[in-house]
C-alpha atoms as one frame of an Amber mdcrd trajectory, in Angstrom:
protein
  96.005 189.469 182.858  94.115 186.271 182.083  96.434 183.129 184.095  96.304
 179.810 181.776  96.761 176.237 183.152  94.264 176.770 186.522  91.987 174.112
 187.393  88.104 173.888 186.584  85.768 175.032 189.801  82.918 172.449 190.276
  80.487 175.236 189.740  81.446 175.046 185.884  80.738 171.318 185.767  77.629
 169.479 185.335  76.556 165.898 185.295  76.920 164.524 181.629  79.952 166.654
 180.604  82.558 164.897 179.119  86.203 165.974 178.250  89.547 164.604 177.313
  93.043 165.098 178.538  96.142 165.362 176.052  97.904 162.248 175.144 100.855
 160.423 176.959 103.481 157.855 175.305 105.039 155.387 178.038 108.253 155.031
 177.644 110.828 152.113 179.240 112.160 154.970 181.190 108.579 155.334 182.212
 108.312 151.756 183.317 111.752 151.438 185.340 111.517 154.640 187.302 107.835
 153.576 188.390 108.697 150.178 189.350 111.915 151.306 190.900 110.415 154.053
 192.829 107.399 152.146 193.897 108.994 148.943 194.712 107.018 146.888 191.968
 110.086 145.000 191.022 108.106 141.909 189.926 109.763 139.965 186.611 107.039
 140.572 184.675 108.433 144.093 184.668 111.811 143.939 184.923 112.714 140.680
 183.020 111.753 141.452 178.949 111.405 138.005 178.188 109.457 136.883 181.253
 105.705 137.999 179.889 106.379 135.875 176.273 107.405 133.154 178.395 105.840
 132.968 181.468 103.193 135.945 181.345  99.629 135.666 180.411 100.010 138.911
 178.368 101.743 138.353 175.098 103.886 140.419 172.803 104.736 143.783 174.507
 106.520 144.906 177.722 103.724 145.438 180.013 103.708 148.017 182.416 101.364
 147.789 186.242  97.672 149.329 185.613  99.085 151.507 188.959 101.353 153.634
 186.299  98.320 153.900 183.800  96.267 155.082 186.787  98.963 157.711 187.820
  99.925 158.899 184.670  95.824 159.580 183.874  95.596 161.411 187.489  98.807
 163.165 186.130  97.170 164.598 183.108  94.278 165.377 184.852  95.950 167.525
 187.674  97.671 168.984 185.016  94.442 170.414 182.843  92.143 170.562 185.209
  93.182 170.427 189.020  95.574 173.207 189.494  94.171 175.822 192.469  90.703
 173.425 192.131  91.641 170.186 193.515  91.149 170.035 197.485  91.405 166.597
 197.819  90.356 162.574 196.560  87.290 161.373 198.553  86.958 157.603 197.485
  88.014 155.721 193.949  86.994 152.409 192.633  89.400 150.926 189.849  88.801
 148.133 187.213  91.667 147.580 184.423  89.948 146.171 181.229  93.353 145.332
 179.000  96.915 145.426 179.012  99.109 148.370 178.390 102.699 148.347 177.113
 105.862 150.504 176.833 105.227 152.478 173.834 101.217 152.853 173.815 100.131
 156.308 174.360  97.187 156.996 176.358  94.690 159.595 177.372  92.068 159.902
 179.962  88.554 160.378 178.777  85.991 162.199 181.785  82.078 161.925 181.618
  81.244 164.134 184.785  78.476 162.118 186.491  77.288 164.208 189.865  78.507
 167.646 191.038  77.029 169.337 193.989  77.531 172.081 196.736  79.269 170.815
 200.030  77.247 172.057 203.566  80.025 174.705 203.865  79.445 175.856 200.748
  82.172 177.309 198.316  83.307 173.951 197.174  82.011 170.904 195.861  82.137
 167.022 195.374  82.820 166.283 192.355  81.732 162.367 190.912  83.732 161.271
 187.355  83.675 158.134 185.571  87.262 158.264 184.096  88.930 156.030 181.129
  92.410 155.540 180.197  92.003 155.027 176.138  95.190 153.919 174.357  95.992
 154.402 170.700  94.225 151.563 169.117  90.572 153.594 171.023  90.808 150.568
 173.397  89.985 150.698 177.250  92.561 149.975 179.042  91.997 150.972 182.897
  87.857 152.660 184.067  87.885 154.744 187.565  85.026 156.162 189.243  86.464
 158.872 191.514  84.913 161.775 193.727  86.620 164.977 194.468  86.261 167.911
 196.578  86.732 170.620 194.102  87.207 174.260 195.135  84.563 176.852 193.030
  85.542 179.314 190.413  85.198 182.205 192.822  87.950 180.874 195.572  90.527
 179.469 192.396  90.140 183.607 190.653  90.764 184.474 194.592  93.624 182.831
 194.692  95.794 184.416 191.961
């Protein structure tokens, strides 16, 4: 019987493939349980009327790139990590423009290097990912390599 939801081995990757993950709405719920939980309890996201005030972002309830960044490597684990992803090597992170309660993003992958580690049966895996919100705007770019786990050991594992 065929299992749905695993993971992609990096043997069924190549450099220049590109994919997309489903969308996700952030919600005020969203925001408060990520600042609470983190500790980010700055005013510009727990005081509504700070950012039109004070902020340098106007007309929204922003929320930290850090959430946008999790909730991208959220949707990825969830479509394409799951019996595949061994672990996160290195990340480099640039947000481009402001993201509010409310937008809905999704994380757009352009695969740019796969290739065998020396022990062979799993790979590292180099992406350029983009969190897109609903206006087709950029709103956070990561470059990110993986070790990635092949094909063979994920269908060995179920």
């Amino acid at each position: 019987m065929r299992v749905v939801g695993l993971g992609i081995g990096w043997d069924e990757l190549k450099a220049g493939d590109r994919f997309r993950t489903i969308n996700r709405t952030i919600t005020e719920a969203d925001l408060v349980n990520f600042i609470n939980a983190t500790g980010m309890v700055e005013m510009i996201f727990t005081d509504a009327t700070f950012s039109d005030r004070h902020g340098a972002i106007k007309g929204g309830r922003p929320v930290p790139g850090a959430l946008v960044y999790c909730f991208c490597e959220g949707l990825l684990v969830q479509g394409t990590m799951q019996m595949t992803g061994l672990a996160m090597l290195e990340t480099t992170m640039k947000m481009t423009g402001p993201t509010n309660v409310g937008d809905t993003i999704y994380c757009d992958v352009e695969v740019q290097m796969v290739r065998e580690t020396s022990k062979g049966g799993r790979g590292i895996v180099k992406t350029l990912n983009r969190a897109i919100n609903q206006k087709g705007e950029t709103v956070l770019e990561y470059e990110v390599a993986r070790m990635v786990a092949s094909s063979a050991q994920r269908d060995a594992s179920v």
